[in-house]
C-alpha positions as CSV (number, residue, x, y, z in Angstrom):
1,X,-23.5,-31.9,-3.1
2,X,-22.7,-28.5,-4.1
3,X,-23.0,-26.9,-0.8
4,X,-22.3,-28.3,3.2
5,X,-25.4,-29.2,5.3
6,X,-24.6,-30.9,8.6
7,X,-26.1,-34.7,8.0
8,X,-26.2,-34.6,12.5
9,X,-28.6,-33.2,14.3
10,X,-29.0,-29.6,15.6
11,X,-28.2,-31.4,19.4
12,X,-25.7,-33.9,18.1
13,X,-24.0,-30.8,16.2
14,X,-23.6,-28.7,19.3
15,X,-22.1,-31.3,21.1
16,X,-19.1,-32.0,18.6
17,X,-18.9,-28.1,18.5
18,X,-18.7,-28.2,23.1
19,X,-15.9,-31.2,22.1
20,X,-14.1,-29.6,19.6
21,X,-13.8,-26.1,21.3
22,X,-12.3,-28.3,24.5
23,X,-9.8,-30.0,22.8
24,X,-8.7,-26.8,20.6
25,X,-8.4,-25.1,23.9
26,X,-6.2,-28.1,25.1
27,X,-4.6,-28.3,22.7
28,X,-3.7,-24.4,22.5
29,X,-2.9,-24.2,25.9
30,X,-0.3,-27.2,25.6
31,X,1.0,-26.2,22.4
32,X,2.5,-23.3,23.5
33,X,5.5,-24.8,23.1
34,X,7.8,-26.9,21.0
35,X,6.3,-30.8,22.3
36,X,8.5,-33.9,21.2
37,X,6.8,-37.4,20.6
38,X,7.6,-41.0,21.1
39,X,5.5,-42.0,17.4
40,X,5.9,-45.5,16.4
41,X,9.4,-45.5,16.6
42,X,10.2,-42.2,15.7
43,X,10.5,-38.8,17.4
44,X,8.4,-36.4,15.9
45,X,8.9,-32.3,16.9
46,X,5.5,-30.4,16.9
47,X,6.1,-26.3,17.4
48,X,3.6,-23.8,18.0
49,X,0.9,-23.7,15.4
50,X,0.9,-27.0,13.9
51,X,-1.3,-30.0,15.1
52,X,0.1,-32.1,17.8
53,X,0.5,-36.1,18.3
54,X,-2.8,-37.0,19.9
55,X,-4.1,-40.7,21.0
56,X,-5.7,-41.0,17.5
57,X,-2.5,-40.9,15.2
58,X,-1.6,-44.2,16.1
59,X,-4.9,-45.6,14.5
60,X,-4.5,-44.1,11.2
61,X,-0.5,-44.6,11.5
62,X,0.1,-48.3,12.0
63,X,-2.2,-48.6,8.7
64,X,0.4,-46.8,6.6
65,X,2.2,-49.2,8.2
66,X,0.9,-52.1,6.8
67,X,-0.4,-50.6,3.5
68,X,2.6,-49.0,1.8
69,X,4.4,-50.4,-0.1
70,X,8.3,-50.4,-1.7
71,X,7.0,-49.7,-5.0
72,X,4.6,-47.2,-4.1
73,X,4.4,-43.2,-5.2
74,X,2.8,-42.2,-1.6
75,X,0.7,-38.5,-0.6
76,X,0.2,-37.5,2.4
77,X,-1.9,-34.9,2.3
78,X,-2.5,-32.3,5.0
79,X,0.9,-33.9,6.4
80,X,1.0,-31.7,9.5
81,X,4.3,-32.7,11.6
82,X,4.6,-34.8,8.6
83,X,4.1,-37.9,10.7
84,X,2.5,-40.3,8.3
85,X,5.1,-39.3,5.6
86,X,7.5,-40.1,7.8
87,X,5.9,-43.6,8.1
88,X,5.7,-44.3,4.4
89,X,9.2,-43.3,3.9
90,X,9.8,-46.0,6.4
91,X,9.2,-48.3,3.1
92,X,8.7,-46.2,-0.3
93,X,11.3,-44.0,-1.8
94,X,8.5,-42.0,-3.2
95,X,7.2,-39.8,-1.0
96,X,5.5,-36.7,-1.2
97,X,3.9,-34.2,1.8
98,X,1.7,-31.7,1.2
99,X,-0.3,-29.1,3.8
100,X,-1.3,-25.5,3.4
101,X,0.2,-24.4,6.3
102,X,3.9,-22.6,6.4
103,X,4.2,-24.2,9.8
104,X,3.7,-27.8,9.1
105,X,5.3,-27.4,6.2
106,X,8.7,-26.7,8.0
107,X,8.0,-28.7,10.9
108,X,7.2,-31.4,8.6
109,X,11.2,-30.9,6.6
110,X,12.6,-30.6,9.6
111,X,11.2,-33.7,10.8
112,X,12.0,-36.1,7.9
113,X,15.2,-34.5,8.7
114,X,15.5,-35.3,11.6
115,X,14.0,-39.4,11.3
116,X,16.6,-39.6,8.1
117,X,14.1,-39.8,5.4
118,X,14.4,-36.5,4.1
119,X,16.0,-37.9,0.9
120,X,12.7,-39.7,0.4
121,X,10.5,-37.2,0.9
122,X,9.3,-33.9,-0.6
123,X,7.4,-31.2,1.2
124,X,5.6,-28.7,-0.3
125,X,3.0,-26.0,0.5
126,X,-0.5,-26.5,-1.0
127,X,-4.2,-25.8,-0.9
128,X,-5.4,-29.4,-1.3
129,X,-4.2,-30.2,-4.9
130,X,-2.8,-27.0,-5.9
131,X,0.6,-27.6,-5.4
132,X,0.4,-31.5,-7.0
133,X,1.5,-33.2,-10.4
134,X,0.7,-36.7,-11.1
135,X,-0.8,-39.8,-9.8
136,X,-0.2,-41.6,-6.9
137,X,-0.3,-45.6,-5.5
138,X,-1.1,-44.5,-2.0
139,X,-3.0,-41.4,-0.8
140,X,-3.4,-40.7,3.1
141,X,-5.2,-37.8,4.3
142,X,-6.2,-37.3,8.1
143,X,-8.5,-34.3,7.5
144,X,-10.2,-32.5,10.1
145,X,-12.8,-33.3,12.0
146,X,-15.0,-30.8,12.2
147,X,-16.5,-28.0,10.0
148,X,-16.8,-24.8,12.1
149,X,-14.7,-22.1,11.2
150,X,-11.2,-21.6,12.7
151,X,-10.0,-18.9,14.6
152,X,-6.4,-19.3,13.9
153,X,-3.8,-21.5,12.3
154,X,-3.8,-23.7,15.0
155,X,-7.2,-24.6,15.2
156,X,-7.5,-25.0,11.0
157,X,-5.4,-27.9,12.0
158,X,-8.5,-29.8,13.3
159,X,-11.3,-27.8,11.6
160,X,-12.1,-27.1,8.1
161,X,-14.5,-24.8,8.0
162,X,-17.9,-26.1,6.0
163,X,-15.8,-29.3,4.7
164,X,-14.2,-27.0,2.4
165,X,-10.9,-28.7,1.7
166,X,-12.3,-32.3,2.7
167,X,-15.0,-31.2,-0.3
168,X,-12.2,-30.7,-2.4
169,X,-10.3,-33.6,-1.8
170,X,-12.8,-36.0,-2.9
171,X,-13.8,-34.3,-5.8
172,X,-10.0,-34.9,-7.0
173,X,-8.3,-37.7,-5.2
174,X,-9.9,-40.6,-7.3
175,X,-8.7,-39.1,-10.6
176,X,-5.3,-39.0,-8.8
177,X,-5.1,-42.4,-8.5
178,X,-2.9,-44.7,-10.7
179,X,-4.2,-48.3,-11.6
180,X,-4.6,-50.4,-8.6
181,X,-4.2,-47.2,-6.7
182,X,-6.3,-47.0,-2.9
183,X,-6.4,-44.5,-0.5
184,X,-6.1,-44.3,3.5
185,X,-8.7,-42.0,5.5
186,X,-9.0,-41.2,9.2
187,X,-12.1,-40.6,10.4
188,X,-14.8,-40.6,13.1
189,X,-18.2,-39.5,14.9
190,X,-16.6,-36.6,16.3
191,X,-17.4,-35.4,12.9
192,X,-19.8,-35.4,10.3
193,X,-20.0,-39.3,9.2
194,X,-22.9,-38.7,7.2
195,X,-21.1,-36.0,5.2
196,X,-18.0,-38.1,4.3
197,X,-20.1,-40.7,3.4
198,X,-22.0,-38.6,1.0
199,X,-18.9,-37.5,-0.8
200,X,-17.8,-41.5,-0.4
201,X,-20.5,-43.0,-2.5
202,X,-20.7,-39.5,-5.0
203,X,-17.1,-40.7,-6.4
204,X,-19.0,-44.5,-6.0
205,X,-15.8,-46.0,-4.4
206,X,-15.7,-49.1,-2.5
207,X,-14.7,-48.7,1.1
208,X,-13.2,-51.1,4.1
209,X,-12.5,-50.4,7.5
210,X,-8.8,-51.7,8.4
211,X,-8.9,-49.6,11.9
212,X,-11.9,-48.9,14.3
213,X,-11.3,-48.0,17.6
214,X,-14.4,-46.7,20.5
215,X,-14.4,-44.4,22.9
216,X,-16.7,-43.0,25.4
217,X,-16.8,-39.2,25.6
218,X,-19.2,-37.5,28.1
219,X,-21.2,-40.7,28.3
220,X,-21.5,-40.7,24.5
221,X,-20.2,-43.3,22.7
222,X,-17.6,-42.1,19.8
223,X,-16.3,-44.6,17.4
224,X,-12.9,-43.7,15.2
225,X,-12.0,-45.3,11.9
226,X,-9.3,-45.6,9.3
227,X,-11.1,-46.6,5.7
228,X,-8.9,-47.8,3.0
229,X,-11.0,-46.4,-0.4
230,X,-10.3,-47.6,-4.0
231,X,-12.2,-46.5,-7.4
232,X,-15.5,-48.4,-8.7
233,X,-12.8,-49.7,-11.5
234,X,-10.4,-51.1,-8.8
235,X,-10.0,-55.4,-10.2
236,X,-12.3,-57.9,-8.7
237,X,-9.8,-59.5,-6.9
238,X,-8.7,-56.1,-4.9
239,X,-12.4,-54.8,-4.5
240,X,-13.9,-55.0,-1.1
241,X,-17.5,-54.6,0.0
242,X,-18.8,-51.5,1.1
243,X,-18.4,-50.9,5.3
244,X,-18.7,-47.5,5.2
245,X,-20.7,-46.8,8.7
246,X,-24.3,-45.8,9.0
247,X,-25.8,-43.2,10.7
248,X,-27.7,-45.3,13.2
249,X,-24.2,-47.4,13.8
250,X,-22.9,-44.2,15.3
């Protein structure tokens, strides 16, 4: 998979491109501003040019939630307002927040500050794993959707343009994994399923779905998920079987 080649269809692909250029449009138009959220007990701060709270965080944050736990080293990757970190802090002591934008990255301090968890977490700027040392108990990553390219910081914040970074990710993330290590991803149909699935069974790791929620957009039904992933090495008694959906599930 050296290269990205949409798994939808040519009619399928333009209509995730007509939703995705709605909601960045939304989303730019409301984001013009600093915006405070209500977030699963805590009050996140979103300025201008960082990815807001939308009705899908809540999917991927309640199973933080329930994952992490006290002895975990957690990474949240692509931490945005720094929401998720904020949520594992809530339990480990080990928390660290990476994202590639300068934005997040300061919304994302500011708001640990501000939720009194800084001392628990550290933010730092990086391209994927750039900016990352070690191995970690829990990874989280809500990556973008789509795969168009971005006009400006903003919309990078929900599209990654040909999978670049999602690409990336999975080519490291298992090795980044300590023993008994799993992962958290968000994802959904809005996207390319087909494509994460690819790089999904590539690193040949076993999947679950601990979240699913369905919506219907334009008449088209849209299904959201939050997979927990762990290596083919994971022990017997962790392993789960594969639920990773199929294209005609969609």
């Amino acid at each position: 998979m050296d290269g990205f080649t949409p798994t939808v269809s040519a009619e399928e692909a333009e209509r995730i491109r007509r939703w995705h250029l709605a909601a960045y449009q939304a989303m730019k138009a409301e984001g013009r501003e600093t915006q405070s959220f209500a977030y699963l007990g805590r009050t996140i701060t979103v300025p201008p040019g960082v990815m807001p709270i939308t009705r899908m965080h809540d999917l991927l944050g309640e199973a933080v939630l329930a994952e992490v736990r006290e002895s975990d080293r957690v990474l949240d990757m692509g931490t945005g307002s720094g929401v998720n970190a904020i949520l594992a802090a809530g339990t480990s002591r080990r928390v660290l927040a990476v994202d590639v934008s300068a934005a997040a990255v300061a919304a994302a301090r500011a708001n640990t500050k501000a939720n009194g968890v800084a001392d628990r977490v550290e933010v730092r700027e990086s391209d994927v794993f750039s900016a990352v040392e070690g191995e970690f108990d829990l990874i989280v990553f809500d990556p973008p959707y789509r795969w168009f390219a971005p006009h400006d910081p903003l919309e990078a914040a929900s599209t990654d343009e040909d999978y670049r970074a999602l690409t990336a990710f999975f080519a490291e993330a298992p090795g980044r994994l300590a023993p008994g290590g799993r992962m958290l991803i968000a994802f959904g149909t809005s996207g390319d399923l087909g494509y994460l699935r690819g790089l999904v069974e590539r690193q040949r790791l076993r999947t679950e779905v601990v979240a699913r929620r369905e919506l219907v957009r334009d008449g088209v039904r849209v299904e959201y998920f939050v997979f927990r992933l762990t290596p083919p090495n994971q022990p017997a008694e962790s392993a789960r079987p594969p639920e990773l959906p199929q294209p005609s599930d969609m």
